[in-house]
C-alpha positions in Angstrom: 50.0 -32.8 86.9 47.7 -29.8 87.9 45.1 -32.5 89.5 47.9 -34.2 91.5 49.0 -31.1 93.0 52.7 -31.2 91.0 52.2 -28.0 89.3 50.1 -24.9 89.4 48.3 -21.9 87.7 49.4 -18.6 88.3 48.7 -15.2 86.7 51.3 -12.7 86.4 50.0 -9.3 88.4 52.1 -6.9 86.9 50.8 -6.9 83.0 52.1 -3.3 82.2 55.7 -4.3 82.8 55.6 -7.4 80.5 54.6 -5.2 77.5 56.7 -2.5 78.5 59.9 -4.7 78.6 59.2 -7.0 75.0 62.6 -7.3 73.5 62.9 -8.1 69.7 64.1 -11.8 70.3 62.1 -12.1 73.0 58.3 -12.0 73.2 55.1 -10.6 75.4 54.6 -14.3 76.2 58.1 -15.0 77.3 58.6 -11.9 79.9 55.8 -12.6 81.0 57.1 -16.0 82.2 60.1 -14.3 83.4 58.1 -11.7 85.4 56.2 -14.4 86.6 58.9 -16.2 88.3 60.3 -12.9 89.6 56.9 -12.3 90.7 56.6 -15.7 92.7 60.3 -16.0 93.1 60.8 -19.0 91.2 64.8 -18.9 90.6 64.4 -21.3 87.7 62.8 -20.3 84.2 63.1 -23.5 81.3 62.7 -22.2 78.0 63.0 -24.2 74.9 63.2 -20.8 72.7 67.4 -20.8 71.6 66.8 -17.5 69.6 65.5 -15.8 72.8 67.5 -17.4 75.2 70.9 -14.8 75.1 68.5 -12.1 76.3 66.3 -13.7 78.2 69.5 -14.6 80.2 71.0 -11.3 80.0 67.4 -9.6 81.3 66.9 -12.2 84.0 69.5 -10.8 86.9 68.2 -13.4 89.7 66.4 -16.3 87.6 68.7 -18.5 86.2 67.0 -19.1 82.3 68.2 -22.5 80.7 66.8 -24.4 78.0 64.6 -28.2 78.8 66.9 -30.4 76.9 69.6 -29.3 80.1 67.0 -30.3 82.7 66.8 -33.4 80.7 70.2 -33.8 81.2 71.0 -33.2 84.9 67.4 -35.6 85.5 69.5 -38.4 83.5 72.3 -37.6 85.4 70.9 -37.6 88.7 69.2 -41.1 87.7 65.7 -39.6 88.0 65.3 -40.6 84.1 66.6 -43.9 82.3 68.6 -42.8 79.1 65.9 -44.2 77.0 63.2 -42.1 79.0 65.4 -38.7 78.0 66.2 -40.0 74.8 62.3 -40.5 74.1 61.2 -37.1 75.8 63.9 -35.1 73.6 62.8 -37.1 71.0 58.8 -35.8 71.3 60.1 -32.3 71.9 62.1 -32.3 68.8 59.0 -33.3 66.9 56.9 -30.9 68.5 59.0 -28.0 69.0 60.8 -28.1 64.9 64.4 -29.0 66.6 65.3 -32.2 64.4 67.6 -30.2 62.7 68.8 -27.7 65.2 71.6 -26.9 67.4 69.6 -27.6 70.3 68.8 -31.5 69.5 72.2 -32.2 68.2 73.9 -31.0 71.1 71.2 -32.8 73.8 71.4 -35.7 72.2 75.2 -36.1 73.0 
């Protein structure tokens, strides 16, 4: 995706204030993704962390913080992806981010 121009690499300028602001639940790795959309003004950050997503959401003010399986969604609702598409990327995600037994799969495979 980086080669065809669809996505690209940025640094976060402002290090000091991503360590400053680590929360318990939410990690140096994390606020740095959220400073880095407030930095670049990216109103959209997609997490797939469900323990960290309550205060990421409460910390974010402008960015509006949601987890992938609901981008999932609104792409299978907007017909960008075929049902078996979403079902097949939940599907890897689940087996690569420990979901088969969480919350988060259940509920995005509904």
């Amino acid at each position: 995706m980086i080669k065809e121009a669809m996505i690209s690499v940025r640094e976060v300028i402002s290090i000091s204030e991503t360590e400053s602001r680590v929360e318990p639940r939410v990690d140096a790795g994390e606020m740095g993704c959220l400073n880095l959309c407030r930095q670049e003004q990216i109103p959209i950050l997609i997490t797939d962390d469900w323990r960290a997503l309550p205060k990421l959401i409460e910390i974010s003010t402008s960015i509006n913080v949601v987890v992938s399986a609901f981008v999932i969604r609104a792409l299978l609702n907007r017909r960008v992806l075929t049902r078996d598409d979403a079902e097949t990327i939940l599907d890897r995600i689940a087996r690569n981010r420990d979901w088969l037994e969480s919350k988060i799969y259940e509920e995005s495979k509904k």
